[in-house]
C-alpha positions in Angstrom: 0.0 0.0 0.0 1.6 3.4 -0.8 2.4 5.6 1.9 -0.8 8.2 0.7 -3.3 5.7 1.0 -1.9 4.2 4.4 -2.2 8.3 5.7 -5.8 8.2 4.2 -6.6 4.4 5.7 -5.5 5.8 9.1 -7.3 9.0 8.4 -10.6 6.7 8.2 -9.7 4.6 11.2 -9.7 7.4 13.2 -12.3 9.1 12.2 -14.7 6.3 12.4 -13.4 6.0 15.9 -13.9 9.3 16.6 -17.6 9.3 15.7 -18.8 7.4 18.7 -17.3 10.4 21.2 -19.4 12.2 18.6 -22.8 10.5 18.7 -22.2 11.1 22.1 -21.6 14.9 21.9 -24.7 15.0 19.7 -27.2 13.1 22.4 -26.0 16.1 25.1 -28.6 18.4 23.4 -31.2 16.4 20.9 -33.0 13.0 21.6 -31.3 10.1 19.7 -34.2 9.3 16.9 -34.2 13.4 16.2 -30.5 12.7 15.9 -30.9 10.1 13.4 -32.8 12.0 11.4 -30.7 14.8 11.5 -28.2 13.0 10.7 -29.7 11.3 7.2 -30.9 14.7 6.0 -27.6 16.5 6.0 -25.8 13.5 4.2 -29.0 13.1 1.9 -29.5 17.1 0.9 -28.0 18.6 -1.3 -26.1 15.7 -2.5 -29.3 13.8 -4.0 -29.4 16.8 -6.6 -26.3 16.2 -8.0 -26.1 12.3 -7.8 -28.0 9.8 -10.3 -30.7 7.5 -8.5 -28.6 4.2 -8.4 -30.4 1.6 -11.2 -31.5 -1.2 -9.0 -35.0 -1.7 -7.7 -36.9 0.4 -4.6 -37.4 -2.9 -3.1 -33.7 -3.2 -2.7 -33.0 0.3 -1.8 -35.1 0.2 1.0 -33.9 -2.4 2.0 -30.3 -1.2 2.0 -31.3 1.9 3.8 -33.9 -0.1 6.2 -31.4 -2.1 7.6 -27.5 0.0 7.4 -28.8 3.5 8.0 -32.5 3.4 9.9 -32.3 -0.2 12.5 -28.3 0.2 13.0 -28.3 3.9 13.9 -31.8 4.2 15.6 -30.4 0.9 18.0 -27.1 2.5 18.4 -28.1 6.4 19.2 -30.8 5.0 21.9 -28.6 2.7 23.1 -25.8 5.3 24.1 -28.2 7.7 25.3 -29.7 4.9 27.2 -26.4 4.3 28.9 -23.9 2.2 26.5 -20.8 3.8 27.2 -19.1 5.1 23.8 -15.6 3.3 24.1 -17.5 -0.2 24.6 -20.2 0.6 21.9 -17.3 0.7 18.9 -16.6 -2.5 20.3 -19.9 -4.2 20.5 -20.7 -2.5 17.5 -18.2 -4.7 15.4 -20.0 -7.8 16.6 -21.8 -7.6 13.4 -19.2 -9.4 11.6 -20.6 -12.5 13.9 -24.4 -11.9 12.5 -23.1 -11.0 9.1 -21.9 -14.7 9.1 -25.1 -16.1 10.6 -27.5 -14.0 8.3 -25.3 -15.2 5.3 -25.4 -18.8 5.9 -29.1 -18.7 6.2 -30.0 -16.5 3.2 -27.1 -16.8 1.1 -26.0 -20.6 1.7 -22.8 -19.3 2.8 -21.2 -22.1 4.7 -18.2 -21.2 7.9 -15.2 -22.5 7.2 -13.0 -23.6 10.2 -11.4 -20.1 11.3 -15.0 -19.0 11.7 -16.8 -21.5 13.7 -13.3 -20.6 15.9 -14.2 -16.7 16.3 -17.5 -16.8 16.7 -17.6 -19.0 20.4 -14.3 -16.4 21.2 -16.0 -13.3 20.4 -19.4 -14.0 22.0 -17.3 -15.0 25.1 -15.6 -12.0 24.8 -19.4 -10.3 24.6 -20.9 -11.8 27.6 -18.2 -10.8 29.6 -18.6 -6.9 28.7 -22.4 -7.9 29.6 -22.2 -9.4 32.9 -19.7 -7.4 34.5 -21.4 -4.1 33.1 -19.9 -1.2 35.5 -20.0 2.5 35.7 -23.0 4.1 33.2 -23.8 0.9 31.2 -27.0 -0.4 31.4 -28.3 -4.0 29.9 -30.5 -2.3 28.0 -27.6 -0.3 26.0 -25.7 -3.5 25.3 -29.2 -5.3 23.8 -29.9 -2.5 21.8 -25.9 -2.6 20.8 -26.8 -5.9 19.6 -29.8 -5.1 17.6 -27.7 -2.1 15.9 -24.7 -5.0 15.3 -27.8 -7.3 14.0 -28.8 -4.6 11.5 -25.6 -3.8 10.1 -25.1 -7.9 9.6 -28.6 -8.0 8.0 -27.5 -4.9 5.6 -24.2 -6.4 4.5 -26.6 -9.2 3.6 -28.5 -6.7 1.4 -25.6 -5.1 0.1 -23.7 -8.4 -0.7 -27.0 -9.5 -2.9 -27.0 -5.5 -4.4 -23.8 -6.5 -5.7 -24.2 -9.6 -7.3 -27.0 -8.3 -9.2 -26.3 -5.3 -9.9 -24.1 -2.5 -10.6 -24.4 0.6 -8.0 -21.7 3.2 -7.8 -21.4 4.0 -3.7 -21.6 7.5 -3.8 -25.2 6.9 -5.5 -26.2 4.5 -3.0 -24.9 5.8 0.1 -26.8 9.4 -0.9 -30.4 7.7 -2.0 -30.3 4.9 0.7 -30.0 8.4 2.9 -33.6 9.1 2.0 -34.8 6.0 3.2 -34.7 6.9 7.3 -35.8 10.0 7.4 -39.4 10.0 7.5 -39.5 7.0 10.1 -36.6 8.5 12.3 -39.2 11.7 12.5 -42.0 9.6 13.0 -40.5 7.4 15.7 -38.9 10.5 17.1 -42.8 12.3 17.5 -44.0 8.8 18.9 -41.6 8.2 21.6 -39.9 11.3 22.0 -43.1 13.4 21.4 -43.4 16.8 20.0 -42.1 19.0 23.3 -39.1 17.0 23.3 -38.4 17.7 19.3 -38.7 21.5 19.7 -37.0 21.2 22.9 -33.8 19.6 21.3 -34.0 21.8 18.2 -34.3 25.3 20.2 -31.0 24.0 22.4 -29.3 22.8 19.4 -25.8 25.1 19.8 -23.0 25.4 17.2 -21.5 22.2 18.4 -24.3 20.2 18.1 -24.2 21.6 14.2 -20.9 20.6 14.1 -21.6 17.0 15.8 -24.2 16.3 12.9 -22.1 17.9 10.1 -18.9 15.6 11.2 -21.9 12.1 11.2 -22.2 13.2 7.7 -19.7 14.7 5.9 -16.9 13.0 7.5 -18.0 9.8 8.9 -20.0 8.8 6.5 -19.0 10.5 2.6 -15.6 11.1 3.7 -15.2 8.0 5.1 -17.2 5.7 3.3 -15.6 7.5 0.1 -12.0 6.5 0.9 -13.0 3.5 2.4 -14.5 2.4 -1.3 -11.2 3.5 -2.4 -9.1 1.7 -1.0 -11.0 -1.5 -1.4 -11.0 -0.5 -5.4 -6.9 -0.4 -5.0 -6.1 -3.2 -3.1 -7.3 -6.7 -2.0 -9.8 -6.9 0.6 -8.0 -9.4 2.7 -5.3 -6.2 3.0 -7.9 -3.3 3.8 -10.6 -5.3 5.8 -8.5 -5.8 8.8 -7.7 -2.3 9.4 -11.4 -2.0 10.8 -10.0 -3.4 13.8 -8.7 -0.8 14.7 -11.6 1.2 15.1 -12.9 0.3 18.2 -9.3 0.8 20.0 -9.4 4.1 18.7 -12.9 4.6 19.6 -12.2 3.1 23.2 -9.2 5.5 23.9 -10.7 8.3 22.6 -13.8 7.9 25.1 -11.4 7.4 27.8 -9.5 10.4 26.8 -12.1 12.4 26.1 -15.4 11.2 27.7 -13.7 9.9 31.1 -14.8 6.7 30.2 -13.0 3.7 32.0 -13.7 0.2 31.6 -13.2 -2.5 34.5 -10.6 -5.2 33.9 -13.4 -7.6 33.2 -14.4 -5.6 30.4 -11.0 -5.2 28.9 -10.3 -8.7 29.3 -13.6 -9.5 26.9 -12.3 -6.5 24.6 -10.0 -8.3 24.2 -11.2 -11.4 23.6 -13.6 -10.1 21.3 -10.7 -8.3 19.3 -8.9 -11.7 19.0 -11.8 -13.6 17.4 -12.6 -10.6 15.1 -8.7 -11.0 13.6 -9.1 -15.1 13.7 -12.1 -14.3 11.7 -10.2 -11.6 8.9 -6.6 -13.4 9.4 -8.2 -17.1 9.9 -7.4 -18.0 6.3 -3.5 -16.9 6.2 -3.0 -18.7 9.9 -5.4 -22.2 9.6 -5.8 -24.9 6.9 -8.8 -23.5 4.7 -11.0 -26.4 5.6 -14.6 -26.0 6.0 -16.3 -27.0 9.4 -18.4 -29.9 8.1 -15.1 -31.7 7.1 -13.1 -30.7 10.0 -16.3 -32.4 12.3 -15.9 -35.4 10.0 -12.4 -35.9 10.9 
């Protein structure tokens, strides 16, 4: 990789690391489904003017954008204002490798091969130990809800992975139209459970900073980000770029600590890490094991 694109990978990292100190910024002064809607508006406007509709069916597109952009952000902005710590939430978060696999192997016919069925029992160790020694301002309820955001970002690279055997999409088309998608039910969710005094509430206290927190959820985390990120995946081969998204969550987690105060117990480290060791079994599995799938492993 040249030097350029390794200052523009770690440019990404961080900045996708960064965005959960963000999120968390943002939920100081609006609700979190009036963030989420916020949020899909400024990356959706103006750039839908100026960017073809991608050539694939609506069916397909909301499904892209019901899944990625409306059930993994409305899980994860409730479940951080409803007390998942930000450091530990780019951690859980990347548990959706685990349910991409699942969700693949039971609508794609993917089947695990034997690095896989290794991470998977690490990493949900690694899970239930953040769970049950939960300290500090995490709450059950965030870490479910954490889940259910992972669970929707495995479901959409489901989506996407069928998007792209079928079809053709350029990203920048996608990610701007599948913006769309959210909008209307992040409003209407926010007016059912938030209700209207809270919406007028968080948009009359919405500062410069708060501004700033939606602008950097849009333009940075998400075009800028996504934009190298597609990039990078068009120079190189996956299996070199992929595993650099493990380093998101330890920037994410120092970040919060530096920046948030947010310090986890030594439980919670130890399933970090265990969670982190079954993610790079799962990316580095096939440069370390036999590639063997699991059905003829258990047959020997």
């Amino acid at each position: 990789m040249k030097n350029q694109d390794k200052l523009l990978a770690a440019l990404v990292v961080v900045c996708w690391g960064l965005n959960f100190v963000v999120i968390r910024w943002g939920l100081d002064k609006v609700p979190p489904l009036l963030l989420g809607a916020l949020r899909f508006l400024a990356v959706a406007f103006p750039a839908v003017f100026f960017i073809p509709r991608p050539a694939l069916p609506l069916r397909w597109l909301l499904a892209y954008g019901g899944t990625i952009s409306l059930g993994q952000f409305a899980f994860l902005f409730c479940a951080m204002y409803l007390g998942m710590p930000a450091g530990i939430a780019s951690l859980v978060l990347q548990s959706q490798v685990l349910f991409t696999l699942l969700f693949a192997m039971f609508w794609l016919g993917e089947r695990w091969r034997l690095h896989q069925a290794i991470a998977l029992p690490i990493a949900a160790l690694g899970l239930y130990l953040i769970a049950a020694h939960a300290q500090g301002n995490m709450t059950l309820l965030g870490f479910v809800l954490t889940l259910c955001a992972a669970a929707s970002w495995g479901l959409g690279n489901v989506v996407n992975r069928r998007i792209g055997m079928a079809f053709r999409v350029a990203l920048p088309s996608l990610v701007a139209w599948s913006a769309l998608i959210p909008i209307l039910p992040f409003l209407a969710l926010s007016w059912l459970f938030e209700g209207p005094t809270r919406i007028s509430e968080g948009l009359a206290s919405m500062t410069i900073n708060t501004l700033l927190c939606v602008a950097y959820l849009a333009y940075v985390a998400t075009w800028f980000g996504y934009g190298i990120w597609a990039r990078l995946l068009g120079r190189y081969p996956v299996a070199q770029v992929a595993p650099l998204t493990l380093l998101v969550p330890c920037v994410g987690m120092v970040a919060a600590s530096l920046l948030l105060g947010e310090y986890p117990g030594p439980w919670q480290w130890l399933g970090s890490a265990l969670v982190l060791t079954g993610f790079v079994i799962h990316l580095l599995g096939p440069r370390l094991l036999p590639q063997r799938r699991v059905s003829q492993a258990s047959a020997d």
